[in-house]
C-alpha positions, -999 to +999 in steps of 0.1 A: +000+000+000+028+021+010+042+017-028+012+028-044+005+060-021+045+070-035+034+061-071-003+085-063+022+112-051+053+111-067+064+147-055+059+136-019+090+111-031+105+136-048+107+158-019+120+128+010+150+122-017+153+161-017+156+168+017+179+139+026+205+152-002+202+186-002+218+199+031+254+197+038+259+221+065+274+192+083+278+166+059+306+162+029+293+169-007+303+155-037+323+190-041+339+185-009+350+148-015+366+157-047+380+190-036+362+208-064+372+244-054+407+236-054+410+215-087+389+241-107+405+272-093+442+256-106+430+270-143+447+304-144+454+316-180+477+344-186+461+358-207+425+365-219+428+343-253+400+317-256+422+288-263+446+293-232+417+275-215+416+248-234+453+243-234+457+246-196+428+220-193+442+191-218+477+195-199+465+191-162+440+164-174+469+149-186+491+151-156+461+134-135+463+105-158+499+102-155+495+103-121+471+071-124+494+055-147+527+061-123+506+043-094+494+013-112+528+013-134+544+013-095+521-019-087+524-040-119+562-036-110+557-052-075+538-082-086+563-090-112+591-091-083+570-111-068+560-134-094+525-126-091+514-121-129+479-125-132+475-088-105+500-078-124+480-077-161+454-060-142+471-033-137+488-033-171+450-039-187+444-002-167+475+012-178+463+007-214+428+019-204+445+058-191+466+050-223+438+054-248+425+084-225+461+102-233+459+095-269+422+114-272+436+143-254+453+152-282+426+150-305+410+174-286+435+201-284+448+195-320+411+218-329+436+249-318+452+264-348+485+277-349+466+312-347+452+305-318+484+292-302+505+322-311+478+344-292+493+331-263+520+315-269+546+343-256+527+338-221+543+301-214+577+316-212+602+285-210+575+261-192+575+232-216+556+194-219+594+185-216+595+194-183+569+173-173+583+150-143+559+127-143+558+120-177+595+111-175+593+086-144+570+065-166+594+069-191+624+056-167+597+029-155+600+018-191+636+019-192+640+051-210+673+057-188+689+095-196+705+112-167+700+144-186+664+141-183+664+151-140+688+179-148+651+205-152+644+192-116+673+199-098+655+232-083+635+208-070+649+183-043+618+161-039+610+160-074+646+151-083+648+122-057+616+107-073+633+107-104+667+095-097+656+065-074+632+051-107+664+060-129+682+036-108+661+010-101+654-018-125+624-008-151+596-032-159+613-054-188+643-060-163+621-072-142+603-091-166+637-109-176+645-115-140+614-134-138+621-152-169+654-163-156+638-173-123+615-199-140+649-212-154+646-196-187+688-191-204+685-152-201+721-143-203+740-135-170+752-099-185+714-089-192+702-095-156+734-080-144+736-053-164+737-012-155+703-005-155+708+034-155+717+022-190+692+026-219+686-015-227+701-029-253+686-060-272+703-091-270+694-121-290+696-145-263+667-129-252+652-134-289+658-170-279+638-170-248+611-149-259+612-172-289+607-201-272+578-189-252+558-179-281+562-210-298+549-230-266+525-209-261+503-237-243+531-245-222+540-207-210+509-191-212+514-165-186+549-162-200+533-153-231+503-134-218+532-110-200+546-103-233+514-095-252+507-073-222+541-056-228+533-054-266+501-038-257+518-016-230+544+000-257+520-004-289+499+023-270+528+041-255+542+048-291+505+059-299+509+085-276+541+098-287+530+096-323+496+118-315+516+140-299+543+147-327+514+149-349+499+172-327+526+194-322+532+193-361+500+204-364+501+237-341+538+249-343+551+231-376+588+229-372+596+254-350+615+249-315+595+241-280+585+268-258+612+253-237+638+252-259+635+215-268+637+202-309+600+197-310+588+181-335+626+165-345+627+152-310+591+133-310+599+119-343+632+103-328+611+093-299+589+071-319+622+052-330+631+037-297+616+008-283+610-002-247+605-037-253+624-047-283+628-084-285+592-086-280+591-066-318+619-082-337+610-120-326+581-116-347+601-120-378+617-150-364+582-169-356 
């Protein structure tokens, strides 16, 4: 009876829900829990161009992402040490997920023409993407090792310890190969005990053993789930990186970064490294 009275008076309803939800004097708001003041009082443009906006916006979007992808990239890194995989492709199956979030940022600021970017262009003074710290721990994560790359953070003694303890610690394919040779697998002694502030070099007796793996399959299947998940993990990587380029293409043409950097040169060499790269070049050999 109770039921159909609410369905006869569906403003009396209306009203309960209302008045349970509608005052916070003493109770924490959906604004509150997600600090809404703060995050949408951080968009300060320097100017009164229209695009600055969207600029400011696609940047610090991105830099909440990458804090996302640090954290799970952080946890994927533990299970592996631990042997733990199937956690462990959770978190790279999420990575992928922010990945593909990255990638359509880009689309959205690449509707700003170059007009509109020279409006305001002058106001970034040397501020640069380049300089973007978190961007680069992912990158030493990956094993993009370049000493040069903490040098911007030096001002900075927190931000420069981040970096230089994930520039010395092993990145996630060392630590996939250490696992590798913990199962018993030949990875050769001088890859698991190499530098690993050193960018990786490939080394075909890990062709061998990534080799072998894909060609039992049934027998290594978490072996061989790990290195589709890697493939997947730099196949979107280098989709990011491309968008960008293309991006930045797009906007400034050839011309030098804000901060000084190559631009557009640099991105292109970018997109000709490889994180990963047994996991590309055994293809040819299956």
């Amino acid at each position: 009876m109770g039921a159909k009275r609410e369905a006869q008076n569906p403003d009396a309803a209306s009203q309960a829900t209302e008045g349970v939800h509608t005052d916070f004097a003493e109770g924490m708001s959906y604004g509150d829990y997600l600090h809404l003041d703060t995050l949408l009082a951080a968009q300060v443009p320097m100017t009164g161009e229209h695009d600055e906006l969207l600029f400011i916006v696609i940047h610090q979007v991105m830099e909440l992402w990458l804090k996302l992808l640090n954290r799970e990239l952080d946890t994927a890194l533990d299970y592996v040490r631990a042997d733990e995989l199937q956690p462990a492709f959770k978190c790279t199956a999420r990575i992928n997920r922010i990945q593909e979030q990255l990638i359509q940022a880009w689309t959205v600021l690449s509707t700003m023409t170059p007009s509109d970017y020279l409006r305001f262009r002058p106001s970034l003074g040397r501020s640069s993407g380049f300089q973007s710290w978190q961007y680069r721990l992912v990158e030493f994560k990956l094993g993009a090792k370049d000493a040069v790359k903490i040098a911007p953070h030096r001002h900075r003694s927190d931000l420069a310890a981040k970096l230089d303890a994930a520039y010395r610690a092993p990145s996630l394919y060392d630590e996939a190969l250490r696992l590798l040779a913990r199962r018993g697998y030949p990875v050769p002694i001088e890859v698991i005990e190499r530098d690993v502030t050193e960018p990786y070099v490939a080394h075909p007796g890990v062709e061998a053993v990534w080799e072998e793996i894909y060609r039992h399959s049934d027998q290594h299947f978490d072996l061989y789930e790990l290195a589709e998940e890697l493939v997947d993990l730099e196949d979107a990587f280098q989709q990011w990186r491309f968008r960008h380029m293309k991006t930045v293409e797009r906007i400034i043409g050839m011309r030098r970064g804000t901060g000084g950097s190559a631009g557009v040169a640099y991105l292109r060499h970018a997109l000709e490294k490889s994180f990963f790269p047994e996991l590309w070049s055994v293809r040819t050999r299956l």
